[in-house]
MDAnalysis code that builds the backbone (N, CA, C; Angstrom):
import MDAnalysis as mda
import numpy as np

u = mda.Universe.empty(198, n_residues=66, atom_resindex=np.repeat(np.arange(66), 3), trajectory=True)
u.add_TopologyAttr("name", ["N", "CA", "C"] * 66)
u.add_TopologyAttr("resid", np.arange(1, 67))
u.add_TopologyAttr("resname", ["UNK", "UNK", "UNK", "UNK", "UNK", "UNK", "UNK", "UNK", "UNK", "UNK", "UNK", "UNK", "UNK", "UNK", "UNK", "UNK", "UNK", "UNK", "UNK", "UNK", "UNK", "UNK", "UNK", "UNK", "UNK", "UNK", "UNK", "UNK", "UNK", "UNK", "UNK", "UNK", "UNK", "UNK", "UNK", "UNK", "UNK", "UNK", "UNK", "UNK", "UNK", "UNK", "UNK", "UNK", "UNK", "UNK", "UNK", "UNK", "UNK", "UNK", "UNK", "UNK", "UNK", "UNK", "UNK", "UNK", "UNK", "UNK", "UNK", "UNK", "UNK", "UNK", "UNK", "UNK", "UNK", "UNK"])
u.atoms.positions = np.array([
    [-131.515, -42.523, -102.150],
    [-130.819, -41.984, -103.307],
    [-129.312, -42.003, -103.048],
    [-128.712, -42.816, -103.869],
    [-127.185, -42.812, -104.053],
    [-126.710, -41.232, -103.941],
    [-125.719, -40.956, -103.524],
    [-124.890, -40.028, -103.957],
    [-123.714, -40.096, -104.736],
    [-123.431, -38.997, -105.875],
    [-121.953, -39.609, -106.403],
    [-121.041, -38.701, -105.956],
    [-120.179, -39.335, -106.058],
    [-118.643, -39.187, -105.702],
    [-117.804, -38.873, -106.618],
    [-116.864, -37.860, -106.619],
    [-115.859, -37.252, -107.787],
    [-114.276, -37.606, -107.216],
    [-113.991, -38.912, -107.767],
    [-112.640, -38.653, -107.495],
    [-111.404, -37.488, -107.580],
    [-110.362, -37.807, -106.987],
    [-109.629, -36.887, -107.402],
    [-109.075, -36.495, -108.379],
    [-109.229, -37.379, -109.229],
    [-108.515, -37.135, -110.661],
    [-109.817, -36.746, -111.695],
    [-110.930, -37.136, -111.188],
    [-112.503, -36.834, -112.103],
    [-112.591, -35.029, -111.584],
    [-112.361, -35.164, -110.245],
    [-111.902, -32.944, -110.132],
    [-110.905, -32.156, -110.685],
    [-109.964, -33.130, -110.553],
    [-108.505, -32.480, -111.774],
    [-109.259, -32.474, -113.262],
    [-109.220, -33.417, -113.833],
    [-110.067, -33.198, -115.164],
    [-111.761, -32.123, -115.359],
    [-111.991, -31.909, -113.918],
    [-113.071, -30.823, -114.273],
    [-112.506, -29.547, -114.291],
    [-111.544, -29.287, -113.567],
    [-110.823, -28.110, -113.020],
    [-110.009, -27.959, -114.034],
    [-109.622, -28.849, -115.311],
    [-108.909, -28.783, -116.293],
    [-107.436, -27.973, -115.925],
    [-107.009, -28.949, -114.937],
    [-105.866, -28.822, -114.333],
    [-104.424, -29.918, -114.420],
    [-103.338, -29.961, -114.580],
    [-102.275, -30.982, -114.823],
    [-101.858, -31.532, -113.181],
    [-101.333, -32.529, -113.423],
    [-100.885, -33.042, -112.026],
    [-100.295, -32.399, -111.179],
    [-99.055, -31.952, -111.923],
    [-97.960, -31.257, -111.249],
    [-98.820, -29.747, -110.702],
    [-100.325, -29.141, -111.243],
    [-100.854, -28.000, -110.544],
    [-101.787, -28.517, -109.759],
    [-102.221, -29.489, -110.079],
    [-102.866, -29.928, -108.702],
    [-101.843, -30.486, -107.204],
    [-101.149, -30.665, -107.948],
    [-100.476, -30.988, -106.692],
    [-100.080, -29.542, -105.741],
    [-99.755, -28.613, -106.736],
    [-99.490, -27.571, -106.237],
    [-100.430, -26.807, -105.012],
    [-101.619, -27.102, -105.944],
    [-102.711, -26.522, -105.655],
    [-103.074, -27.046, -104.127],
    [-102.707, -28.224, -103.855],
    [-103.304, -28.752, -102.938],
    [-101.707, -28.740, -101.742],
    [-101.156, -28.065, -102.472],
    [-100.032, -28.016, -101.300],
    [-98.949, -29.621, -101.052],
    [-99.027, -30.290, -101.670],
    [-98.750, -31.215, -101.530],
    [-97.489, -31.651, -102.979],
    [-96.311, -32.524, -102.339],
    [-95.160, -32.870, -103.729],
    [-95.907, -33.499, -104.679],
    [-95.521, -33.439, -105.853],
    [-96.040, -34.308, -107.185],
    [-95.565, -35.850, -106.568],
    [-94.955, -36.233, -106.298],
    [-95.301, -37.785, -105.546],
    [-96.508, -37.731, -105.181],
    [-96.476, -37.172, -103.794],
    [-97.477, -37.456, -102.778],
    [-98.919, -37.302, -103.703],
    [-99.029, -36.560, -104.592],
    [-100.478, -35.869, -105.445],
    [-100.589, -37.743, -105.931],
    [-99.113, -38.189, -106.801],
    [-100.008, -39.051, -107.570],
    [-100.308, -40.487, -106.959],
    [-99.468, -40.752, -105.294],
    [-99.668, -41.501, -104.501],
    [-101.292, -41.395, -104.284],
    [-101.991, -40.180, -104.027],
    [-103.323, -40.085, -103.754],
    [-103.959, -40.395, -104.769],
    [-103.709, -39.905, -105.868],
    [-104.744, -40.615, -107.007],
    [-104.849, -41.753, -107.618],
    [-103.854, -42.703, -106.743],
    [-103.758, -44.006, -107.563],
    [-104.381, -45.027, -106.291],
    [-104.869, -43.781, -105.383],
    [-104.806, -44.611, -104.199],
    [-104.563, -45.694, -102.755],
    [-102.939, -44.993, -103.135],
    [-101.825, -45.787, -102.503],
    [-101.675, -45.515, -101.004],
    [-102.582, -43.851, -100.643],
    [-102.010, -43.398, -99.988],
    [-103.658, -42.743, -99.137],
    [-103.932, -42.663, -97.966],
    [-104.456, -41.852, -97.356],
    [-104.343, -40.000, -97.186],
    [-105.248, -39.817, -97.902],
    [-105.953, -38.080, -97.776],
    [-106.150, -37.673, -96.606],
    [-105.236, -36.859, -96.494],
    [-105.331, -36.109, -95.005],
    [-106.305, -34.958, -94.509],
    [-107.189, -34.505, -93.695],
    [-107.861, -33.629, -93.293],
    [-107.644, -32.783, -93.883],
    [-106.249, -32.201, -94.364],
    [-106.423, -30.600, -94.337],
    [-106.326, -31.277, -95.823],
    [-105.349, -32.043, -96.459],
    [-105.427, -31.746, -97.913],
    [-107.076, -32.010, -98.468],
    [-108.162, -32.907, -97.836],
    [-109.581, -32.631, -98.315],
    [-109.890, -31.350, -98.068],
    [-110.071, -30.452, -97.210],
    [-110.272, -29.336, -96.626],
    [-109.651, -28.013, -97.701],
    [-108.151, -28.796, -98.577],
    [-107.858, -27.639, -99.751],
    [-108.628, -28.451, -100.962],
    [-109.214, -29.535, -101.046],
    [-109.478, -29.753, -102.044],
    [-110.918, -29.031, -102.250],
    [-111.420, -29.068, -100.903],
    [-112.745, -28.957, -101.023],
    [-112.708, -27.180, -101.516],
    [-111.633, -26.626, -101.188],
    [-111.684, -25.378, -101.052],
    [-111.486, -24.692, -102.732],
    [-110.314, -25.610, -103.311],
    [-110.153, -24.705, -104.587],
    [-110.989, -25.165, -105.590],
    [-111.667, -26.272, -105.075],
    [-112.995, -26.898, -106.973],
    [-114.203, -26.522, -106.166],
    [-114.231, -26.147, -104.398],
    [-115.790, -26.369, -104.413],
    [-116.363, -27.063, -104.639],
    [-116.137, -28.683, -104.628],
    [-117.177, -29.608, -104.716],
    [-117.262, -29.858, -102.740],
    [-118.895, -29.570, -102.380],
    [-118.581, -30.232, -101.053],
    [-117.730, -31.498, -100.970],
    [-117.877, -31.901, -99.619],
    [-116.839, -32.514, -98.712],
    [-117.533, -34.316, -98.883],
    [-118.685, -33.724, -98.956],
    [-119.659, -35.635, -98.731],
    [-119.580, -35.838, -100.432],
    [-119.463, -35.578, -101.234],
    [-118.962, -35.508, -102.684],
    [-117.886, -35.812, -103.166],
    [-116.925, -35.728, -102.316],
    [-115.799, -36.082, -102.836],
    [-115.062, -37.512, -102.394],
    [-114.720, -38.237, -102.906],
    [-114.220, -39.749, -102.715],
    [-112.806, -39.830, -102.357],
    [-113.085, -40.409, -101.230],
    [-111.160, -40.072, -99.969],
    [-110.603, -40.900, -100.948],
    [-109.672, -40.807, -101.173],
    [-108.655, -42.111, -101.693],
    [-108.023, -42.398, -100.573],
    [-107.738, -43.475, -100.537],
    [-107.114, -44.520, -99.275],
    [-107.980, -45.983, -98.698],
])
């Protein structure tokens, strides 16, 4: 059985959240947020570790960008 995967921007749109608060949210500059969602850029330990923390989607669920 496949598992799916929630990008980062498919958790922003569940969390019905704007860029500039996700970025917040995740501790990270509004660059760096939209470097990750366009996938330009490697997700670092801890920023999965806040992602996982403020939507609660586990960790094997969520799709690294990079």
């Amino acid at each position: 059985m496949e598992e799916i995967r929630m990008s980062l921007e498919a958790i922003r749109a569940q969390m019905k959240k704007t860029r500039p608060e996700m970025a917040e949210l995740l501790q990270v500059s509004p660059d760096r947020y939209n470097r990750l969602a366009n996938s330009e850029t490697r997700m670092l330990a801890t920023e999965l570790m806040r992602l996982h923390h403020i939507s609660g989607i586990p960790y094997e669920c969520i799709e690294i960008p990079g």
